[in-house]
C-alpha positions as a Markdown table, in Angstrom:
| # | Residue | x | y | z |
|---|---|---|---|---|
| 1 | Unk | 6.8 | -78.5 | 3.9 |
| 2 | Unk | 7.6 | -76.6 | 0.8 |
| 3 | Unk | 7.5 | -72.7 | 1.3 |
| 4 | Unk | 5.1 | -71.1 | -0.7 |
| 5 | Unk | 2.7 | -74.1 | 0.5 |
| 6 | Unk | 3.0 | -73.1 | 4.4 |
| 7 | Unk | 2.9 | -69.5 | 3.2 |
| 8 | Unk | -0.8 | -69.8 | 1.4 |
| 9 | Unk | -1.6 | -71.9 | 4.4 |
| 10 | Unk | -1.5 | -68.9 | 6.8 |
| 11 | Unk | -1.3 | -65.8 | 4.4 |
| 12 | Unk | -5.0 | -67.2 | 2.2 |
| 13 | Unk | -7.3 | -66.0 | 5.3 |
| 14 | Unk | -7.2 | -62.3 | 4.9 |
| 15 | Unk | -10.0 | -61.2 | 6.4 |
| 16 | Unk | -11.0 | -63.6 | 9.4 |
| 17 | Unk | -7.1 | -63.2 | 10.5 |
| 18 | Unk | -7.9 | -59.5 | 10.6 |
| 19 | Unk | -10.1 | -60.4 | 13.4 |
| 20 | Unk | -8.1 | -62.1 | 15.6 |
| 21 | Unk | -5.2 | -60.5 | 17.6 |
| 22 | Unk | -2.6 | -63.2 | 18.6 |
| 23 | Unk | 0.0 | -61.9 | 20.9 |
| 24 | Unk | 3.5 | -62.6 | 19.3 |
| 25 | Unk | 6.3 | -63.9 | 19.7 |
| 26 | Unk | 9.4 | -62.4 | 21.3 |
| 27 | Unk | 11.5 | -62.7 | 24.5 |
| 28 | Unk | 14.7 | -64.7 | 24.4 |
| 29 | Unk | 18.3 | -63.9 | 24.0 |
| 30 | Unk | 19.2 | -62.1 | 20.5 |
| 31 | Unk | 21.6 | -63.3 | 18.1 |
| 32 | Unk | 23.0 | -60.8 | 16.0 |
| 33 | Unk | 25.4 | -61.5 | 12.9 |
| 34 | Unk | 27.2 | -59.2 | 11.4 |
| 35 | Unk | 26.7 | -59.8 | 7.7 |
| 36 | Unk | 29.3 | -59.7 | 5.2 |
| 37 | Unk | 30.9 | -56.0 | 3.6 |
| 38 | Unk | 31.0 | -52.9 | 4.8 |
| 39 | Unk | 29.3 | -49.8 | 4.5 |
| 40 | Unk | 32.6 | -47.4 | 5.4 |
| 41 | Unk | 33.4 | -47.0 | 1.6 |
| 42 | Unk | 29.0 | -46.3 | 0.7 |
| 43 | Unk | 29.4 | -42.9 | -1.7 |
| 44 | Unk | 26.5 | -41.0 | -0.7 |
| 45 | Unk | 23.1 | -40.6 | -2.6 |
| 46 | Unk | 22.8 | -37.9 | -4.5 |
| 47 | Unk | 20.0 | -34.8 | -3.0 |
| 48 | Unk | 16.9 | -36.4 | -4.2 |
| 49 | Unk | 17.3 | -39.3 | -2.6 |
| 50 | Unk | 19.1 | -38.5 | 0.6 |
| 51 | Unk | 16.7 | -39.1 | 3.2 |
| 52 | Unk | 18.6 | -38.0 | 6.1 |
| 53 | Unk | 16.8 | -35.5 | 8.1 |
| 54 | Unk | 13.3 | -36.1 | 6.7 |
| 55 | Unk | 12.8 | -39.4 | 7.1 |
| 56 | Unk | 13.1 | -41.7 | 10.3 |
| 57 | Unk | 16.7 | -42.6 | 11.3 |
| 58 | Unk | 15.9 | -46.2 | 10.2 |
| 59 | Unk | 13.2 | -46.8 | 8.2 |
| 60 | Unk | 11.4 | -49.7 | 9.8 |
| 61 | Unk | 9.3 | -51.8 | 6.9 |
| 62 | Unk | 6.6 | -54.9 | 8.4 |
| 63 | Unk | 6.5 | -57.5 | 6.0 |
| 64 | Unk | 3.5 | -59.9 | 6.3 |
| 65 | Unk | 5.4 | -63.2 | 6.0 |
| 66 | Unk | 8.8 | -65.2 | 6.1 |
| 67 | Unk | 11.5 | -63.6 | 3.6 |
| 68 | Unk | 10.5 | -64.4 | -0.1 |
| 69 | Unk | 11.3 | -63.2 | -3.5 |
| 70 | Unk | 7.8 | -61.1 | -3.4 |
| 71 | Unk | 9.4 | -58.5 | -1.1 |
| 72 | Unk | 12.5 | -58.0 | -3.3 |
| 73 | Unk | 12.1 | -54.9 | -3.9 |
| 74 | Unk | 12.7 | -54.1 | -0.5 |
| 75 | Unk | 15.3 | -56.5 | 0.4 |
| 76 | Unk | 17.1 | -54.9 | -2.4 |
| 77 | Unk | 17.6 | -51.9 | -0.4 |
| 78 | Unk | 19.6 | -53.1 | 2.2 |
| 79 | Unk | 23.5 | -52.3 | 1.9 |
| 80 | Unk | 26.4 | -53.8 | 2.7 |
| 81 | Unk | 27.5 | -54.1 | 6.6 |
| 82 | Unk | 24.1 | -54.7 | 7.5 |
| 83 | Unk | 23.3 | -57.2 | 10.7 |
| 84 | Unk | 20.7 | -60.1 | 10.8 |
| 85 | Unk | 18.8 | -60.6 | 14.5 |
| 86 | Unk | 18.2 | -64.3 | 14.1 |
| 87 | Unk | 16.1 | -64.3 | 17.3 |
| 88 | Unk | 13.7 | -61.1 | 16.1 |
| 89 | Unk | 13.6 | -62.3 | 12.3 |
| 90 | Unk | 15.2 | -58.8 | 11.0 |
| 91 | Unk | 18.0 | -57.6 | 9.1 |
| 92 | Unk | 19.3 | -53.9 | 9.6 |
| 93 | Unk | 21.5 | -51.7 | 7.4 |
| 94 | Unk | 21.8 | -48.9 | 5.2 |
| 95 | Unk | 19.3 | -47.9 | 3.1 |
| 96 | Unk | 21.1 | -48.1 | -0.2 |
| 97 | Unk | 19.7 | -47.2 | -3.8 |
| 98 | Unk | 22.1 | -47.6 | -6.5 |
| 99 | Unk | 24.9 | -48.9 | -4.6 |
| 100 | Unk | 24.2 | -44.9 | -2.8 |
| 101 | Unk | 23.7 | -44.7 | 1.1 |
| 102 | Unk | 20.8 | -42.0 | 1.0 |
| 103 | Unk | 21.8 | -41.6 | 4.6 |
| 104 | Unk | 19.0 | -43.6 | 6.8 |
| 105 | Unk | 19.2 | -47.4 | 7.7 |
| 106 | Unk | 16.3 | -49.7 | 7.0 |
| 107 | Unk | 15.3 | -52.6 | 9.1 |
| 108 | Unk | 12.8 | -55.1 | 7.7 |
| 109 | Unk | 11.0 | -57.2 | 9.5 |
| 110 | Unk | 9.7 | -60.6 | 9.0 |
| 111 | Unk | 6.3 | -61.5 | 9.6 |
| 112 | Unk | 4.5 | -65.1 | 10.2 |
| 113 | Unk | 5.8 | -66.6 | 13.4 |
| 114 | Unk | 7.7 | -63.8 | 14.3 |
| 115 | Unk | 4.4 | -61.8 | 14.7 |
| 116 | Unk | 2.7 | -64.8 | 16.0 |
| 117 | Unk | 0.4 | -64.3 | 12.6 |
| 118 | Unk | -0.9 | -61.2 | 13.3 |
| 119 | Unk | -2.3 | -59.3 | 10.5 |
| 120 | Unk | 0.2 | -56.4 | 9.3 |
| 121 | Unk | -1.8 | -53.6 | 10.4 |
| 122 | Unk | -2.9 | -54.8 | 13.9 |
| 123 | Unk | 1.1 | -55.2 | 14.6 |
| 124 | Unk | 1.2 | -51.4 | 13.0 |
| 125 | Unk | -0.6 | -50.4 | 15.9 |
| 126 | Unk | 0.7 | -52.7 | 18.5 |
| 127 | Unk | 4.3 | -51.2 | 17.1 |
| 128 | Unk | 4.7 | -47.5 | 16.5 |
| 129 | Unk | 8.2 | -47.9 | 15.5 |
| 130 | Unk | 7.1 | -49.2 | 12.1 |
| 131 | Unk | 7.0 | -46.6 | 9.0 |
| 132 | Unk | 5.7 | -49.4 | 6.9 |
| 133 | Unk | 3.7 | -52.3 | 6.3 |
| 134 | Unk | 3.0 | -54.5 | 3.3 |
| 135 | Unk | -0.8 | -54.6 | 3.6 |
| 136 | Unk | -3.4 | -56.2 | 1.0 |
| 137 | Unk | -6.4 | -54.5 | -0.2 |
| 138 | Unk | -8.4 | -57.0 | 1.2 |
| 139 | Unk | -6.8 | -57.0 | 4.5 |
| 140 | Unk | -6.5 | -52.9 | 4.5 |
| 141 | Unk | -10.9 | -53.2 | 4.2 |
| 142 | Unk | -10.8 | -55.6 | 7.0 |
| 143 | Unk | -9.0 | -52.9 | 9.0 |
| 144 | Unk | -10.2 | -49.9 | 8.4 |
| 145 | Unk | -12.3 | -49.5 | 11.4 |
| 146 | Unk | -10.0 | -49.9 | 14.0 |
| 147 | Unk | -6.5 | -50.2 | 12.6 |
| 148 | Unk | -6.8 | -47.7 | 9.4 |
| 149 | Unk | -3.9 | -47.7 | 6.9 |
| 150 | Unk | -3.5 | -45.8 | 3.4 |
| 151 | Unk | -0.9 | -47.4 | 1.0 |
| 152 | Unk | 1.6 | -45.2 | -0.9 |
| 153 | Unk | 3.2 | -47.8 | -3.4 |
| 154 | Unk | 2.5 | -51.1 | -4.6 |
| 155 | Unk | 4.9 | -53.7 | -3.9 |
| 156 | Unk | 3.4 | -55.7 | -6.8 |
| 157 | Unk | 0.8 | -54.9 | -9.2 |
| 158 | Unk | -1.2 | -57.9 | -9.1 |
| 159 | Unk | -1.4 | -60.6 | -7.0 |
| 160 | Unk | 0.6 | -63.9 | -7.9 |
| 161 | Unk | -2.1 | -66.4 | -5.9 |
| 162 | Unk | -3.5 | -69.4 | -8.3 |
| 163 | Unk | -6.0 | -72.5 | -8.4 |
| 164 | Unk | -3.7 | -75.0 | -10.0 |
| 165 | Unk | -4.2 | -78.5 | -11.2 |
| 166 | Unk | -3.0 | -81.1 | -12.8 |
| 167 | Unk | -2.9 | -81.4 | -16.0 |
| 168 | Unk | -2.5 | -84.9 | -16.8 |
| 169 | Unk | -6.0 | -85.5 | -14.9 |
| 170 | Unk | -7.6 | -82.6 | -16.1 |
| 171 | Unk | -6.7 | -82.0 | -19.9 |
| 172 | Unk | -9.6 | -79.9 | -20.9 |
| 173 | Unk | -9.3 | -77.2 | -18.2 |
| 174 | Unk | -7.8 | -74.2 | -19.3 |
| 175 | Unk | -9.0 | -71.9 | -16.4 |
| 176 | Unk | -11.1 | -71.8 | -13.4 |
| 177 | Unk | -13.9 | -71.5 | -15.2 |
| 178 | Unk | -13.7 | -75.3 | -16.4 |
| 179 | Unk | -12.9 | -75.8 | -12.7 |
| 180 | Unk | -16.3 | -74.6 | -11.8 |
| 181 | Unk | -18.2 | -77.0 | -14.7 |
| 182 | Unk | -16.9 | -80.1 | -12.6 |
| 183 | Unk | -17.4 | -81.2 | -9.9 |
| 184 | Unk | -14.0 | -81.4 | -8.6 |
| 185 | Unk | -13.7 | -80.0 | -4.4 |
| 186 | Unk | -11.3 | -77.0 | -4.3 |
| 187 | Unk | -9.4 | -77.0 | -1.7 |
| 188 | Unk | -8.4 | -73.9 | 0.2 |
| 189 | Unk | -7.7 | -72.1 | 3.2 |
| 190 | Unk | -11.2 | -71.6 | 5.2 |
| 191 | Unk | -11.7 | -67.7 | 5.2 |
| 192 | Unk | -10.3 | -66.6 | 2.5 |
| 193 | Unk | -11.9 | -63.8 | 0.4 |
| 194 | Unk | -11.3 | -65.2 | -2.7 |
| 195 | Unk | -13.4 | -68.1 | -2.4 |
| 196 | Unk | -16.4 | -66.0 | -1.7 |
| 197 | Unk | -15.2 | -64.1 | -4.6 |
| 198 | Unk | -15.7 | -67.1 | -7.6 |
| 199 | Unk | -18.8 | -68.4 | -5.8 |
| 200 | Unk | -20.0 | -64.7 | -6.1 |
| 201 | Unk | -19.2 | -64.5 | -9.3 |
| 202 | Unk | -20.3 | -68.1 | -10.3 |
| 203 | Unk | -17.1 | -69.6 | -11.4 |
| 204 | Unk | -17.0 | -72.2 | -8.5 |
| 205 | Unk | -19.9 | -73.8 | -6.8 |
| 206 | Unk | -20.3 | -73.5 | -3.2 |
| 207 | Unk | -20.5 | -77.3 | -3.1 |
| 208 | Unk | -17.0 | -77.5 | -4.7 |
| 209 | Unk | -15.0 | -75.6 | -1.9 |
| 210 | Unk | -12.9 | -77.7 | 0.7 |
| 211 | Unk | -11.6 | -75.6 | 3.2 |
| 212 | Unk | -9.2 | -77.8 | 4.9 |
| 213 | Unk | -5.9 | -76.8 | 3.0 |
| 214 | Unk | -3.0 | -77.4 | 5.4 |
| 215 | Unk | 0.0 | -76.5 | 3.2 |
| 216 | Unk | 1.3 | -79.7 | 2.9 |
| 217 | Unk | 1.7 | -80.8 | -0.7 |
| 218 | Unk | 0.6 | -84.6 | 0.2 |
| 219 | Unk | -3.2 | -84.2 | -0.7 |
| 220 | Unk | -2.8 | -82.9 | -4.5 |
| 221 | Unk | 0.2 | -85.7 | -4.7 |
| 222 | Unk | -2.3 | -88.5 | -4.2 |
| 223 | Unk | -5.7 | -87.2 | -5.2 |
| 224 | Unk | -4.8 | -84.9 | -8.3 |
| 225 | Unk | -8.3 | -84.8 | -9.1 |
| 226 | Unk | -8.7 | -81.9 | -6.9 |
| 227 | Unk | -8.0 | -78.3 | -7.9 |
| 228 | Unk | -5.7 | -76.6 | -5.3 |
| 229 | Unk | -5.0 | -72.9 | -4.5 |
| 230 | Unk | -1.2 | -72.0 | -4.8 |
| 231 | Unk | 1.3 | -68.9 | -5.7 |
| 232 | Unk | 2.5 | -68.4 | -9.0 |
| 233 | Unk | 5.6 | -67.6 | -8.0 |
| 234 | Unk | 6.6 | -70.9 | -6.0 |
| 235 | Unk | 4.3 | -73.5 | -6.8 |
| 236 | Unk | 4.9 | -74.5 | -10.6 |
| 237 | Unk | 8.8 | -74.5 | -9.8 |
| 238 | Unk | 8.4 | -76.1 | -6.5 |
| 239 | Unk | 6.3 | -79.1 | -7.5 |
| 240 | Unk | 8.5 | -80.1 | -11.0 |
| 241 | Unk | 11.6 | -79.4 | -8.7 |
| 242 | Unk | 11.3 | -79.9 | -4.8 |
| 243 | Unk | 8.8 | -82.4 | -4.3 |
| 244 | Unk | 10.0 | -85.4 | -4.9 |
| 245 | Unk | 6.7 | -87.6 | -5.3 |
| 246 | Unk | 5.4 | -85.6 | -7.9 |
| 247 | Unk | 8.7 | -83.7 | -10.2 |
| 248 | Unk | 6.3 | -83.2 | -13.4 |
| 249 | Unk | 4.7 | -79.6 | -14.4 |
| 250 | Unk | 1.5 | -78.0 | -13.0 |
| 251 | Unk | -1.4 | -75.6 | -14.5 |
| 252 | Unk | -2.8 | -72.7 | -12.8 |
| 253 | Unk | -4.7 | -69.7 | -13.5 |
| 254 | Unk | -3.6 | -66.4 | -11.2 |
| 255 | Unk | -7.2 | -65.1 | -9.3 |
| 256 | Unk | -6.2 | -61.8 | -10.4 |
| 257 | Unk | -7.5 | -62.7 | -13.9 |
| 258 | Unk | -10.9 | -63.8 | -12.6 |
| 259 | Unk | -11.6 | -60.5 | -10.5 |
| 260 | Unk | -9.4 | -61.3 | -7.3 |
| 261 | Unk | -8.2 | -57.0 | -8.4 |
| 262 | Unk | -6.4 | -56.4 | -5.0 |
| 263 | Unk | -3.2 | -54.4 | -4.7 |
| 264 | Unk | -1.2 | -57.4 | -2.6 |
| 265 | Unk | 1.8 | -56.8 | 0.1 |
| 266 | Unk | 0.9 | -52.5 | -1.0 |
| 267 | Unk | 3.4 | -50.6 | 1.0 |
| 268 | Unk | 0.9 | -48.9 | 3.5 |
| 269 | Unk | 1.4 | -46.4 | 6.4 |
| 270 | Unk | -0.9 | -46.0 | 9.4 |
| 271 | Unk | -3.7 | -43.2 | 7.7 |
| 272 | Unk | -3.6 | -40.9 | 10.7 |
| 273 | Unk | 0.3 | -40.5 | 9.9 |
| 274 | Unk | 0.0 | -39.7 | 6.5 |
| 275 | Unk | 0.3 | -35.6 | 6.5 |
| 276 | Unk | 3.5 | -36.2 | 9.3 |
| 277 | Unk | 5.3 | -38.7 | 6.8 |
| 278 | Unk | 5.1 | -36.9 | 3.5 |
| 279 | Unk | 8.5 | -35.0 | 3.8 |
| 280 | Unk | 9.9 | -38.5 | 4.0 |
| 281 | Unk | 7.3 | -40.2 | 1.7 |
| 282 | Unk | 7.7 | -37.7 | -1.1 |
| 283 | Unk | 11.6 | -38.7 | -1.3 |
| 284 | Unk | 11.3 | -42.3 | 0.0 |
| 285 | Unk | 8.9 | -43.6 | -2.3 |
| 286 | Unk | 11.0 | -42.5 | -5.4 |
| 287 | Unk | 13.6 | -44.5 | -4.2 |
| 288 | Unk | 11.2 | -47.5 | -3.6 |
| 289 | Unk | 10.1 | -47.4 | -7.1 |
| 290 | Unk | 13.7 | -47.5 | -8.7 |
| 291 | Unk | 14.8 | -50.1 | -6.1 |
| 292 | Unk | 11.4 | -52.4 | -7.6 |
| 293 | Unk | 12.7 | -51.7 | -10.9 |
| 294 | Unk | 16.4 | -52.6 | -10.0 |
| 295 | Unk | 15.4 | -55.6 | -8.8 |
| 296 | Unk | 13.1 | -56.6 | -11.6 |
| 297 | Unk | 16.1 | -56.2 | -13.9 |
| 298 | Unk | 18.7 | -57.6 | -11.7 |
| 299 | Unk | 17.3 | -59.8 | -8.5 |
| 300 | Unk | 20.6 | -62.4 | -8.1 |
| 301 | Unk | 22.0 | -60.9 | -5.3 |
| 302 | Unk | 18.3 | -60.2 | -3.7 |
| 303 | Unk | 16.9 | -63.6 | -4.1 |
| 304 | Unk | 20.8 | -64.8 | -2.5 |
| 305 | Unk | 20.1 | -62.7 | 0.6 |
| 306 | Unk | 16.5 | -63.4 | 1.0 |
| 307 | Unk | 17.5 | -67.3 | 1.0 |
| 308 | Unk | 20.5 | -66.6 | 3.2 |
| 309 | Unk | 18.0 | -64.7 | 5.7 |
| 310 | Unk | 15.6 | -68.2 | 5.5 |
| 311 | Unk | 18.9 | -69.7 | 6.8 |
| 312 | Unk | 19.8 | -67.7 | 9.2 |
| 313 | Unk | 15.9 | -67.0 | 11.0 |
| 314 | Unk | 15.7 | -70.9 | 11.1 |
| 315 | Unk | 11.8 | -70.6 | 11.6 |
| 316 | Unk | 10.8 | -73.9 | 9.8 |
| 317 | Unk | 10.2 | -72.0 | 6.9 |
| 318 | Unk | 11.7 | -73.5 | 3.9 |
| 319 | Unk | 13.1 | -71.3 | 0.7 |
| 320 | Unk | 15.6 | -72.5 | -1.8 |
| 321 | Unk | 17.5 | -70.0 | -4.1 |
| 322 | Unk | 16.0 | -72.0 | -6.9 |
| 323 | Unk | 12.8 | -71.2 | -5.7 |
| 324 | Unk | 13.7 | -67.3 | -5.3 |
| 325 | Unk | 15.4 | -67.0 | -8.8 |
| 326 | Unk | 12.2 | -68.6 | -10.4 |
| 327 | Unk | 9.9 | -66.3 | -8.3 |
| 328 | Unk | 11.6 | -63.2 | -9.4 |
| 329 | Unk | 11.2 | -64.2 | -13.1 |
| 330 | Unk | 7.8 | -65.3 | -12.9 |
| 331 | Unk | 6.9 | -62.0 | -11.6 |
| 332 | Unk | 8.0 | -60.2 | -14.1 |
| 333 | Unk | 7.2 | -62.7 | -16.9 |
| 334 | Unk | 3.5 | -62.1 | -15.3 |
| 335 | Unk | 3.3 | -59.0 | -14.8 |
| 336 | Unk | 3.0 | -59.7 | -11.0 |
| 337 | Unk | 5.3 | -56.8 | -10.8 |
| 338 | Unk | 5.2 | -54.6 | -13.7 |
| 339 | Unk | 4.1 | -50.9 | -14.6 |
| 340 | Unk | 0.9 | -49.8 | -14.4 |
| 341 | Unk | -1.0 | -47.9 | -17.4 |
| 342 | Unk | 1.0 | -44.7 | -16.9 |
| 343 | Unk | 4.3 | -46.4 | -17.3 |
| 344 | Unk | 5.4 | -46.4 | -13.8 |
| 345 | Unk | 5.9 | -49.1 | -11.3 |
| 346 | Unk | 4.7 | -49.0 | -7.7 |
| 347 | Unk | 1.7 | -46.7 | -8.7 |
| 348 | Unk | -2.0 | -47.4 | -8.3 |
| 349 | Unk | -5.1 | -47.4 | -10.9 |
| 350 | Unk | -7.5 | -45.6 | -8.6 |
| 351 | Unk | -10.6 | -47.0 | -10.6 |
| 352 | Unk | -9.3 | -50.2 | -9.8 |
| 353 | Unk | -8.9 | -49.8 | -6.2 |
| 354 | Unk | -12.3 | -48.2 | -6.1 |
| 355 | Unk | -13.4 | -51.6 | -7.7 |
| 356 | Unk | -12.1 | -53.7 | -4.9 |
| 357 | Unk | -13.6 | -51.6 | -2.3 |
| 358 | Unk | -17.0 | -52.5 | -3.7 |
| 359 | Unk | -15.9 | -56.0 | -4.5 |
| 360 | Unk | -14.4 | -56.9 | -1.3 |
| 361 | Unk | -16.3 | -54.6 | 1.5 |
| 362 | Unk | -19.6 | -57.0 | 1.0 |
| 363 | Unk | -17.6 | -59.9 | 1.4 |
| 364 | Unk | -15.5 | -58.8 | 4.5 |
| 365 | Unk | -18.6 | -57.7 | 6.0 |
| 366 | Unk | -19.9 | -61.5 | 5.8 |
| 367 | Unk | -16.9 | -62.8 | 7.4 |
| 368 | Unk | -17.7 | -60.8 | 10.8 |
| 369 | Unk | -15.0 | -57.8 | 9.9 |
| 370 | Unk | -16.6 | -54.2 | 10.3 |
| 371 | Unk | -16.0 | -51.9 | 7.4 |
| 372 | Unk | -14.8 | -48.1 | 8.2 |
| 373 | Unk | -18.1 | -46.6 | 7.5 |
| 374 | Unk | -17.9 | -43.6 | 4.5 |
| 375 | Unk | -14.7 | -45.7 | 3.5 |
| 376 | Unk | -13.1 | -44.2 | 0.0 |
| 377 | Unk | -10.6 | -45.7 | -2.7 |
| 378 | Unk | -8.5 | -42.4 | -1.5 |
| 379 | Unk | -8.2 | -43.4 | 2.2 |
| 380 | Unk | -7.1 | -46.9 | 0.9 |
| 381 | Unk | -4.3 | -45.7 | -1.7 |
| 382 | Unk | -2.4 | -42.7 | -2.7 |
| 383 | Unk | -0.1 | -41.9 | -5.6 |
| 384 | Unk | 0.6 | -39.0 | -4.2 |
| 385 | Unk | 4.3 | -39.8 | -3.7 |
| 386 | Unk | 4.8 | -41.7 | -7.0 |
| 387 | Unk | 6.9 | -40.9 | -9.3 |
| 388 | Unk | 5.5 | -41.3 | -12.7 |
| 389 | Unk | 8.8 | -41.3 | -14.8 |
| 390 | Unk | 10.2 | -44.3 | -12.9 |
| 391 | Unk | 9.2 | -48.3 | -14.3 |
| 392 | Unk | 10.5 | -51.2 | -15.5 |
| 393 | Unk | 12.1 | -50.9 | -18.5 |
């Protein structure tokens, strides 16, 4: 099944995951690879961005899914002589920025299967050992009550999900908008915020949702008449490229245009730990920001690891190079991650998070979540740790 398809199969329900606690997976012997280089000849960081001594001995980052161009920015960090656990889906090494050890490992983590699907921040608490988490807006609402997280950089400034179609069937859509004049079913993952979200807002019908999207590709292959949610970042390449019944160009429109304004993947830490971390945070998140923008301008190497890691964790999950490389562009190209108003990347319009929390608390408060009650756009996100001279160039 092609990868960005399985991933919007599982990582669409944001809010009704939140509520369910899987145990996950684990157990098993470990296979550990050493990967290639070495990190004996690393010439060290320069003082701002040693981390030694104020942060964790190895920074341990949660992603919420399989390794993908999205979390490329933090893949990018990872220096050479670093070693892959193919059993636990994570890779270890030194935390490099620059081709500088700043003196701390990092170990990412994947998520999906190897959490059994848990949400980000329910693992977070299951697992003190993790510094970080990459945790949606959305999903950081859903959790506030019980499993309360802040975030202290954005991993991407806007989210890169869609509702594609085809254009061939549909010529005179443009957006979803002209979705929402047909009567076309759009089909979706049941529960996910979102799709409250354009009924809400009266850009889809109620009528029109199908909430029966299983990843799989086959539906909008034989029935193109139907609109179809999707990523940005995988689907346009992945359909003209990968899937061989179809090999001809989508349309989409991203959700963040339409008022889907969540912070996605945000790297988050449990809120309760916020005051213990900020040595670390102050000098860590510096370094996050300039390896986002490292990335942006250079991902090849990045997008060949994250591929090589697909290999190696042999989880079913399917992610070409091709796939990466166009993912990494797209974001940019989009502005999926990009500098915010103030010119740096990684930080947070506060106005705009306090928009989501009044957007998306109603609606994760009809899916059965309970919202943290007094909850503020500061407990969600700080830029407290940003670093306003850093961006993309």
């Amino acid at each position: 099944m092609p990868s960005s398809a399985r991933r919007a199969a599982i990582a669409g329900v944001s809010s009704v995951i939140a509520l369910v606690s899987v145990t996950a997976c684990g157990g098993g012997s470990t296979a550990s690879t050493a990967s290639t280089g070495s990190a004996d000849k690393l010439q060290a960081a320069p003082a701002a961005q040693n981390l030694a001594g104020v942060c964790p001995k190895t920074v341990v980052v949660q992603v919420d899914w399989e390794p993908e161009a999205e979390h490329g920015p933090l893949y990018n960090l990872v220096g050479p002589g670093s070693t892959v656990d193919s059993d636990k889906k994570r890779i270890t090494g030194p935390l490099v920025i620059g081709g500088k050890d700043t003196g701390v490992d990092i170990q990412i983590r994947a998520g999906g299967s190897a959490i059994g699907y848990q949400t980000v921040p329910s693992q977070m608490y299951v697992d003190k050992s993790i510094t970080l988490g990459t945790v949606t807006t959305d999903v950081a609402i859903s959790a506030s009550a019980k499993q309360p997280v802040t975030a202290v950089a954005a991993l991407m400034k806007k989210s890169p999900q869609v509702l594609m179609w085809d254009p061939a069937t549909h010529p005179d859509w443009k957006s979803i908008a002209d979705i929402g004049k047909s009567n076309a079913k759009v089909v979706y993952v049941n529960g996910s915020t979102y799709a409250s979200l354009l009924v809400s807002k009266g850009l889809i019908k109620k009528s029109q949702l199908d909430g029966s999207y299983d990843g799989a590709p086959a539906r909008f292959v034989s029935n193109p008449g139907i609109a179809q949610q999707g990523f940005a970042t995988a689907e346009p390449y992945i359909y003209q490229h990968e899937v061989s019944a179809w090999k001809k160009p989508i349309k989409y429109q991203l959700l963040a245009d339409v008022g889907y304004n969540v912070y996605p993947e945000a790297l988050s830490v449990r809120s309760g730990e916020l005051k213990s971390l900020s040595p670390c945070l102050k000098k860590l998140v510096p370094v996050l920001q300039q390896s986002a923008a490292d990335y942006a301008a250079k991902p090849s190497a990045t997008v060949k690891l994250i591929a090589d890691l697909v290999q190696q964790y042999n989880t079913g999950w399917v992610y070409s190079e091709g796939t990466g490389t166009f993912a990494a562009k797209q974001m940019v190209k989009l502005g999926i991650l990009g500098n915010e108003a103030d010119g740096s990347v990684g930080s947070f319009d506060t106005k705009r998070v306090a928009s989501a929390l009044k957007t998306f608390t109603p609606l994760v408060e009809q899916s059965g979540a309970k919202v943290k009650a007094g909850l503020t756009a500061q407990d969600l996100a700080t830029d407290e740790f940003i670093d306003p001279s850093i961006g993309l160039k």
